[in-house]
Structure formats: structure tokens, C-alpha cells
PADOTOR-323524 format. One line per 2 residues: number of its first residue (from 1); their letters; for each residue y, x, z of C-alpha. Coordinates in Angstrom, 2 decimals. Each point is the difference from the previous one (the first is absolute). Example, Ala and Ser with C-alpha at 12.3 -4.5 7.8 and 13.67 -1.06 7.14 Angstrom:
BEGIN
1> as> -4.50 12.30 7.80 ~ 3.44 1.37 -0.66
***
This chain:
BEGIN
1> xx> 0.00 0.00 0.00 ~ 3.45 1.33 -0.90
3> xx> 2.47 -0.79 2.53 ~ 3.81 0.55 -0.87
5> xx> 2.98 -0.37 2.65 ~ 2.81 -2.28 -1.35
7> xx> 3.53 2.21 0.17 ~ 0.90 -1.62 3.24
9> xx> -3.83 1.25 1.34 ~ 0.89 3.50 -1.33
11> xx> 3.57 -0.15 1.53 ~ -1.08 -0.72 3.65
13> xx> -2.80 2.26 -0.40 ~ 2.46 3.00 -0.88
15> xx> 2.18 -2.01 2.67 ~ -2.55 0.76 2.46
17> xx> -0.80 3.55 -1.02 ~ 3.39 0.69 0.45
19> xx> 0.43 -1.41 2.95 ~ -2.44 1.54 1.78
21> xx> 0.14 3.97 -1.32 ~ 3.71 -0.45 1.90
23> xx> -0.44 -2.13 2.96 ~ -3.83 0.67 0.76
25> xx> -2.03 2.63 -1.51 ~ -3.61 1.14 0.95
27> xx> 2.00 2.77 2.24 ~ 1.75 -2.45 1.89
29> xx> -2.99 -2.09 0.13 ~ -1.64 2.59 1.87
31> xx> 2.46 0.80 2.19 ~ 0.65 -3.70 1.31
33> xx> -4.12 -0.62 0.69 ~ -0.20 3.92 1.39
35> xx> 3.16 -1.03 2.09 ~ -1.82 -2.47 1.99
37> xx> 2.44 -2.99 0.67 ~ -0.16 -3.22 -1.96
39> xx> -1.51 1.44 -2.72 ~ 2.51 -0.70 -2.49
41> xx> 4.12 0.10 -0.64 ~ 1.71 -3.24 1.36
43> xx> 3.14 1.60 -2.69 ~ -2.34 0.15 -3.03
45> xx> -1.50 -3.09 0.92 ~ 3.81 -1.70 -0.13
47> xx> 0.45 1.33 -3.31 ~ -3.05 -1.80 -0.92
49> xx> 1.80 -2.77 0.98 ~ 2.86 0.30 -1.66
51> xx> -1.36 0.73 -3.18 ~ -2.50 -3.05 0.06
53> xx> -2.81 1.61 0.56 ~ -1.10 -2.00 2.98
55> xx> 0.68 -3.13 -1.78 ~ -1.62 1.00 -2.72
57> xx> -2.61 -2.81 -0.70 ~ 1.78 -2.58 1.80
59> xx> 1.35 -3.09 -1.82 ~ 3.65 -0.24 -0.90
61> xx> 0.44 -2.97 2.21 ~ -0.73 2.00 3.32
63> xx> 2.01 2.72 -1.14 ~ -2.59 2.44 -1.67
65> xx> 0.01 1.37 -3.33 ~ -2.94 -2.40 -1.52
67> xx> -1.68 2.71 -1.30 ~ -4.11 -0.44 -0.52
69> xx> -3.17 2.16 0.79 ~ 0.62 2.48 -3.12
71> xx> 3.39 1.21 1.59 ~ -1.84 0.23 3.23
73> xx> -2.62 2.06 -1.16 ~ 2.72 2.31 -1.84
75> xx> 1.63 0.65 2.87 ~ -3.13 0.49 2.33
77> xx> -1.08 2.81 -2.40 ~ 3.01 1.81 0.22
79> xx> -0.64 -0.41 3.78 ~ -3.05 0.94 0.08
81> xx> 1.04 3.49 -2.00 ~ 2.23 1.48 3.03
83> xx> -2.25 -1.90 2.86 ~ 2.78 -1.75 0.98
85> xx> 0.57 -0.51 3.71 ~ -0.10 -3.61 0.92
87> xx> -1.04 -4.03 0.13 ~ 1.32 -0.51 -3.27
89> xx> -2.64 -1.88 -0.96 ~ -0.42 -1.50 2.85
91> xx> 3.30 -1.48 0.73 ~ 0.11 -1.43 -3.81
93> xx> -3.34 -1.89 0.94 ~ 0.98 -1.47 2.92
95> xx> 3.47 -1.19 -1.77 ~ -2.28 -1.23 -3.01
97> xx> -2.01 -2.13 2.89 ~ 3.56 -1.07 1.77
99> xx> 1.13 -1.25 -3.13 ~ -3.34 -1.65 -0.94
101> xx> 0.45 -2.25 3.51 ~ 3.29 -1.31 -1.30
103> xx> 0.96 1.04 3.68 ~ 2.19 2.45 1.58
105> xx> 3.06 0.57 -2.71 ~ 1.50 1.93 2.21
107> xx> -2.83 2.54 1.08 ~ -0.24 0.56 -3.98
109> xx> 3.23 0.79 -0.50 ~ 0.08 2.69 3.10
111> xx> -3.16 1.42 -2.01 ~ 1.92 0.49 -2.87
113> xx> 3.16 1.30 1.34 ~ -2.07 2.87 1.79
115> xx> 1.03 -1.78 3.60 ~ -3.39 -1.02 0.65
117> xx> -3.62 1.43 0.17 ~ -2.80 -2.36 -0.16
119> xx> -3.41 0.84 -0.86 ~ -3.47 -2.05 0.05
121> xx> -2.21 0.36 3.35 ~ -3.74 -1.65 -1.04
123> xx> -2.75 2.70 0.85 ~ -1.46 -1.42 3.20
125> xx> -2.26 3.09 0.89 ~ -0.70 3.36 -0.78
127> xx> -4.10 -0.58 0.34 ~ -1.89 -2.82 -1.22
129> xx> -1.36 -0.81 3.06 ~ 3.30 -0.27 1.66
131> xx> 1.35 -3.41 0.84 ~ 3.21 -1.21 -1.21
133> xx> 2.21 -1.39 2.79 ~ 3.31 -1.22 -1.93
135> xx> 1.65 -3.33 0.51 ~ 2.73 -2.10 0.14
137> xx> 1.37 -2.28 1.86 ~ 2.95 -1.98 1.89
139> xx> 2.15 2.38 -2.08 ~ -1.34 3.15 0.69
141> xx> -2.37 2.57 -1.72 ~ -2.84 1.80 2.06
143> xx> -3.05 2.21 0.01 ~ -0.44 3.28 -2.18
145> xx> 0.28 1.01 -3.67 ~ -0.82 3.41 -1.60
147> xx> 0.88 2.35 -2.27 ~ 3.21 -1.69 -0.81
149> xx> 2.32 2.60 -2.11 ~ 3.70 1.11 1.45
151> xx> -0.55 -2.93 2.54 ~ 2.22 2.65 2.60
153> xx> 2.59 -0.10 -2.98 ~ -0.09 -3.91 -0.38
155> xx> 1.97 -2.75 1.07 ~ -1.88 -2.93 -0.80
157> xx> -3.30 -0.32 -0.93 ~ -2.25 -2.30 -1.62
159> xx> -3.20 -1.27 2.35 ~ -3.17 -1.29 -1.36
161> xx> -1.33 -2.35 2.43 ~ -2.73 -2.53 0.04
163> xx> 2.82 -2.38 0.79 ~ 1.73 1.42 -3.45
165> xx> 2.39 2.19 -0.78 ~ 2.87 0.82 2.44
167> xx> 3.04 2.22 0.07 ~ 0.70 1.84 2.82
169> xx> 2.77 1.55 1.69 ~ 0.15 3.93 0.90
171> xx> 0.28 1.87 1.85 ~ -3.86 0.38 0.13
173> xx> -2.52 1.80 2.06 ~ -0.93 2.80 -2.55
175> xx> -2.39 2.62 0.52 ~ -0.67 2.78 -2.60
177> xx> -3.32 0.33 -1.33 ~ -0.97 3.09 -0.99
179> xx> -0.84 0.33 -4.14 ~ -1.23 2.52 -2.51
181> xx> 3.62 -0.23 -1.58 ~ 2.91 1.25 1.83
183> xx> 2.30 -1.57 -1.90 ~ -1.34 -3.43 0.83
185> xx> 0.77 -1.97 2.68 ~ -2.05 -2.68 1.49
187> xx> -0.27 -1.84 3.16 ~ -1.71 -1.74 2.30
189> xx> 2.28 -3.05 0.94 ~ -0.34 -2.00 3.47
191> xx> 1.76 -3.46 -0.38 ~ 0.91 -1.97 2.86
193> xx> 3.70 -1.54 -1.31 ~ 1.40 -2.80 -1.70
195> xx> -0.75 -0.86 -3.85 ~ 0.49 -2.51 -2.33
197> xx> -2.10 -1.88 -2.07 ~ 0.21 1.33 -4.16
199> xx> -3.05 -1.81 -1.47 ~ -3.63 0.14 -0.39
201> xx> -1.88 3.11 -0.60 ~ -0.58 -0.86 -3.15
203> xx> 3.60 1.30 -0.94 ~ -1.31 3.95 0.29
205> xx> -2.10 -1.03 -3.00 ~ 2.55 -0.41 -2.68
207> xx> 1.43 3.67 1.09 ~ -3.65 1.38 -0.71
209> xx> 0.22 0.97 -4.27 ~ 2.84 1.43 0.24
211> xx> -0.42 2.23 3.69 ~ -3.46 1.20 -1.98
213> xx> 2.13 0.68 -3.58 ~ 2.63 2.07 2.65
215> xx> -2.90 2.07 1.75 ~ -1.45 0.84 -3.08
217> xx> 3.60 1.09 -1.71 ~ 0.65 2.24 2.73
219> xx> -3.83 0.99 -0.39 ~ 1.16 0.77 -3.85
221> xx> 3.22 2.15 1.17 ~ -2.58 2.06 2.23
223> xx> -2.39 0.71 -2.86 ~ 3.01 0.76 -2.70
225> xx> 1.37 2.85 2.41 ~ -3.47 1.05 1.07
227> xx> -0.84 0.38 -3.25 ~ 3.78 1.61 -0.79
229> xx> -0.93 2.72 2.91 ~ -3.45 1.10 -1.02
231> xx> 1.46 0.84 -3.58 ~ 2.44 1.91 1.22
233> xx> -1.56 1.80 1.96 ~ -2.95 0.91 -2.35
235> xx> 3.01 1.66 -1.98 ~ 1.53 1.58 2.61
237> xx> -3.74 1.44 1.78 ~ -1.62 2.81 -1.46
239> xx> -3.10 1.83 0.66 ~ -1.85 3.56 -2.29
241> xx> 3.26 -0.47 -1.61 ~ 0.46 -3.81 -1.64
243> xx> 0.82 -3.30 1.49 ~ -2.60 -1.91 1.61
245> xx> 0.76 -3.01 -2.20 ~ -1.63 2.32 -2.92
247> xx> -3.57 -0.60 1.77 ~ -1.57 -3.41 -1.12
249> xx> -1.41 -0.68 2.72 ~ 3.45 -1.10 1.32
251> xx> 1.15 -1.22 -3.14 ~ -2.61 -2.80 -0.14
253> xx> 1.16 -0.98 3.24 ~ 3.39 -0.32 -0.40
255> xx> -1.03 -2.19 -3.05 ~ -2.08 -2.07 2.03
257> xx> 3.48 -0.04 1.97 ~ 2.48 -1.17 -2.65
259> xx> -2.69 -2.60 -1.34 ~ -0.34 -1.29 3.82
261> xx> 3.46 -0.31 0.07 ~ 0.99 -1.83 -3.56
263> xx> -2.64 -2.45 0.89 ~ 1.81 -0.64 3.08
265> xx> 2.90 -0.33 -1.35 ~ -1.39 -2.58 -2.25
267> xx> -2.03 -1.85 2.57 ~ 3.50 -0.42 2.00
269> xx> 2.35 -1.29 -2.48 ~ -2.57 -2.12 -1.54
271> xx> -0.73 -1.14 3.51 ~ 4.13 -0.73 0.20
273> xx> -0.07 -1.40 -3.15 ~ -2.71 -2.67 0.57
275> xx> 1.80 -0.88 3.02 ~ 3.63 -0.61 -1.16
277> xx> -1.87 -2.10 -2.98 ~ -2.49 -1.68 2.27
279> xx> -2.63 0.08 -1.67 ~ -3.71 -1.24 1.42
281> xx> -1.20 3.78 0.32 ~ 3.30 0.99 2.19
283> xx> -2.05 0.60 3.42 ~ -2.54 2.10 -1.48
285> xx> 1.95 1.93 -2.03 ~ 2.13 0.73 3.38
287> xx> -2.69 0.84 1.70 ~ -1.41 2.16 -2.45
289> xx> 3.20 1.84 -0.70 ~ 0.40 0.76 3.85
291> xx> -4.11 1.03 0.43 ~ 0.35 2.27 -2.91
293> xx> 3.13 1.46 0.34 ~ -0.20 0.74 4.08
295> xx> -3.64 1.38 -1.00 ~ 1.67 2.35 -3.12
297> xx> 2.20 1.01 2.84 ~ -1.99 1.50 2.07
299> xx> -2.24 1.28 -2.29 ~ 2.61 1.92 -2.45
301> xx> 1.81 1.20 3.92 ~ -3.06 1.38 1.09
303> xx> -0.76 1.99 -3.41 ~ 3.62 1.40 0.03
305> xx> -1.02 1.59 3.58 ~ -2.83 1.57 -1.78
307> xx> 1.88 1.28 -2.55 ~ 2.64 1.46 2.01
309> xx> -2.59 1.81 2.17 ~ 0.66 1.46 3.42
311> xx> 4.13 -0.98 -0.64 ~ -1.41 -3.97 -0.59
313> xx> -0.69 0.32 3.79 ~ 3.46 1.54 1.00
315> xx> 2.44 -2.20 1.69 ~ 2.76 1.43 -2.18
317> xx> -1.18 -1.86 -3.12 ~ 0.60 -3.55 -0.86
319> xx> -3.72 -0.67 -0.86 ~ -1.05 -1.30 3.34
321> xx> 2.98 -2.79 -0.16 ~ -1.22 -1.40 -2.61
323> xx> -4.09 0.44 1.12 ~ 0.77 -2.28 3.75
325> xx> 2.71 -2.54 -1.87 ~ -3.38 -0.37 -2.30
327> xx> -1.96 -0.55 2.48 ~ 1.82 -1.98 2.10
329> xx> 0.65 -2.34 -3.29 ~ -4.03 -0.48 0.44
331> xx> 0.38 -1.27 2.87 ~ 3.60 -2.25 0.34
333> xx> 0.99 -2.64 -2.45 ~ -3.44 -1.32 -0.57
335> xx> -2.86 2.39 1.10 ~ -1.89 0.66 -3.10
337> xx> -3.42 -1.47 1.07 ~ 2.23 -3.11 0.92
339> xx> 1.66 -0.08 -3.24 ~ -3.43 0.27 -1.59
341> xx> -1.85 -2.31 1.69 ~ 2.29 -2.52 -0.43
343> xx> -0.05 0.54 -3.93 ~ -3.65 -0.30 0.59
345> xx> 0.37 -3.39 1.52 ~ 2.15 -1.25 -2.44
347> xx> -2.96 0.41 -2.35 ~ -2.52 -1.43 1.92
349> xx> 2.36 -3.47 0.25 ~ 0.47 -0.18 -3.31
351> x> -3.93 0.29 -0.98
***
């Protein structure tokens, strides 16, 4: 499938390129997560704002910029290229589910402006055999939620409950949990305040293409400067006297590498594309995109190590950014044996 941007797709992309080589390049990106702190730049994060960014798929009406999954996706790749430090994703999804409740103009807006942090709590526990405890009721939220991302950062956030879905006030009860990727930031969350009452669960659904067609465009970012890296460096390395990317042995895998990634790229803009037409195969194609890409990901991360050698392990390269924000993509928006399985029931409905 040949995918072309429209000239307003290519202008935001180059938008976005630009954007981020000044205000937050993989340098900076590493020195915000190394920094410890929030975990990303409450100043960038304004000028998100103000350029739209934040309102980026939200309708006109709530004062967004209407754009659809494709532009999403653009800018998630770009993203994904310089590991950018933040819930962007997040917060959009939790707007996208605001706005989707009819409820709560005003909490949308904040969003938007950059005034307002608000992400989506729903893991209940960290094993299976754990038992969830959240609730509401009178007004007020309680019991425990996990693994919810910048939820010391957040103002607001967004409470599955078997009562439905709830918005709660912060300041909350956050407590770090420890992850594979230092630049991430995740929480567990005790809730005992007030909340009020958004919708049914059912809500989080409609959010679900297009958080799977975001994961897998930062997935694609990852694999394009992954990719990017190992060819340089097989030009730059040199052993009895010639570059390592003369041996063939390395030169089928970086093949293996760009083919990986173009057939990401084409999962995830198909993916985008099926979803901003609608069309009956939307869901799988989303869940495809994000399986495959997030999978790509790690793959294409882990054979750049390789080919960087004893430096791929140093904490002075950039490799290992992109290697955890792949893996933790595995595992957050959609864990890939979720994503799967559901695609798998899907099928077994329709037979």
C-alpha cells in the first residue's frame, strides 16, 4: 500500500520535526528522565499547548484542532524519534474520552491550554491474582489502581470503576513504581477523595484504535532512529582496516532492519487510515499496527545493541533509550498479548 501525506500532513510533520530539534531533542530528553523530577518539562509541555499540540485531535467545538488519527500518528513518530519525555499520549486520550462524555467543557479546555494534566487510571493490579478494590461512591473515589503514568504530575484523573467512569480530584496518593525505563513514570495511586461521575466504562473503548495507532507510531520513530544509528555506526566502526558494515553478516541484518521498519510504517498509517475512514477492519488493523510495530521495536533496538558491540551497552549512547521506551511500549497502551487476544476474539465472534 502506498501511503502519501496531504501538504498539510507534510507541514505538521516538518512542524513537529522542527519543533522538537529546538525545544526537545534526544539530549534534553535524557537529561530531564536522568534528572529525576517529573520526568518531563512543564515549559515544553506549554509550548505544546500553545501550538495545538495538546488539542490536536480534539473537535473544533471544544476548542481542539479536529485533526484525525493520521495527524496523530505523524506526530507520535516524530515523538517517538527523540523519546520524548512525557504523557503526551496520555493526556490526548483522556481529553478524547472527556469529550466523548459530552461532560466537563471546562476540564477539556484546561487540557488544551496546558493548565491541566489528566491521564486515565484503569489497571486494577499488577498480578493476576490480585484483587481489584476500586469504587465509587457518595461522591468519592476509593481503593487502588496501578501503573498509572505521570499520576504524581496529574491533576485530575480519569477512574475506571465498576460503578463507571469517574473523575477525580488531585492531589493523589502517588507512589513510584519502580520500571525498566527511567524515563517513565508510573504510579501506584491510593484514592480515598471526592469524584464525579463521567460515564460508563464503556467510554475508554472508543479511545482504544487510536491509543494502539499512537503506541505503534512512537514504536515506528524508535525503529527509524534505531535503524538511523546502526548505519552510522557501521560507517563510522572499523576493524583489520574496513568498516564493519562491509561484513554481510551485518548487512543482512540491517536489511532485515529497514524491511521491519517500512512494514511498520505501513501497518501504522494504514491502521490510521482505516480508522479516520471507518471502515469494518479498523480494530484489527489497530491492533495489528500496534503488535507489529511495538514488536519491530524491540527487535530492530536490540540488534542495534549488537551491532554497536561493547559501546551498545554504554550509558553514553542513546541505544538503550530507545531499547526500555520499546519495551515499555510492550507493556503500556495495550499489552501485546492483550491486544492480540482480543483480535483473536473478534474472530471467534464473527465465526
Amino acid at each position: 500500500m502506498k501511503f502519501d501525506l496531504s501538504e498539510d500532513q507534510q507541514l505538521l510533520r516538518s512542524s513537529t520535526i522542527d519543533f522538537l530539534a529546538t525545544e526537545s531533542p534526544i539530549t534534553a530528553s535524557r537529561q530531564i528522565s536522568e534528572s529525576g523530577g517529573e520526568g518531563f518539562s512543564r515549559t515544553t509541555w506549554k509550548k505544546l499547548a500553545e501550538l495545538g499540540y495538546l488539542g490536536l485531535v480534539i473537535s473544533e467545538k471544544a476548542g481542539g484542532q479536529g485533526m484525525g488519527p493520521i495527524e496523530l500518528a505523524i506526530v507520535c513518530e516524530e515523538l517517538g524519534k527523540v523519546c520524548f519525555p512525557g504523557p503526551y499520549l496520555d493526556v490526548v486520550l483522556a481529553a478524547m474520552v472527556l469529550e466523548a462524555s459530552g461532560k466537563h467543557g471546562q476540564v477539556i479546555k484546561d487540557i488544551i491550554a496546558g493548565n491541566s494534566i489528566v491521564v486515565i487510571a484503569s489497571a486494577d493490579r499488577v498480578w493476576p491474582t490480585d484483587r481489584p478494590d476500586a469504587a465509587f461512591k457518595n461522591g468519592r473515589v476509593t481503593g487502588t489502581k496501578y501503573f498509572v503514568p505521570f499520576a504524581s504530575s496529574a491533576d485530575r484523573l480519569l477512574v475506571a470503576t465498576p460503578q463507571g467512569l469517574v473523575l477525580a480530584e488531585g492531589p493523589f496518593q502517588a507512589e513510584p513504581m519502580e520500571t525498566l525505563d527511567e524515563a517513565a513514570r508510573f504510579d501506584r495511586v491510593l484514592f480515598d477523595g471526592p469524584a464525579e461521575p463521567v460515564g460508563h466504562n464503556d467510554l475508554l473503548s472508543l479511545a482504544v484504535d487510536w491509543m494502539e495507532i499512537g503506541a505503534a507510531a512512537d514504536a515506528l520513530g524508535i525503529c527509524h532512529k534505531a535503524l538511523e544509528a546502526s548505519v552510522f555506526y557501521s560507517k563510522q566502526r572499523q576493524t583489520f582496516g574496513k568498516p564493519i558494515g562491509a561484513y554481510q553478516v551485518l548487512q543482512h541484518r540491517m536489511a532485515d532492519m529497514l524491511v521491519r521498519t517500512e512494514s511498520s510504517r505501513a501497518a501504522v498509517y494504514r491502521a490510521a487510515w482505516c480508522v479516520a475512514r471507518g471502515t469494518p477492519e479498523a480494530d484489527l488493523a489497530a491492533a495489528a499496527a500496534k503488535a507489529y510495530a511495538v514488536e519491530s521495536a524491540c527487535r530492530i533496538t536490540r540488534d542495534t545493541v549488537q551491532i554497536h558491540g561493547g559501546n551498545g551497552f554504554t550509558w553514553e549512547y542513546d541505544i538503550h533509550r530507545y531499547l526500555k521506551r520499546a519495551i515499555t511500549l510492550e507493556q503500556h497502551h495495550g499489552r501485546t498479548d492483550e491486544v492480540l487476544e482480543r483480535v483473536l476474539s473478534s474472530f471467534e465472534s464473527v465465526g
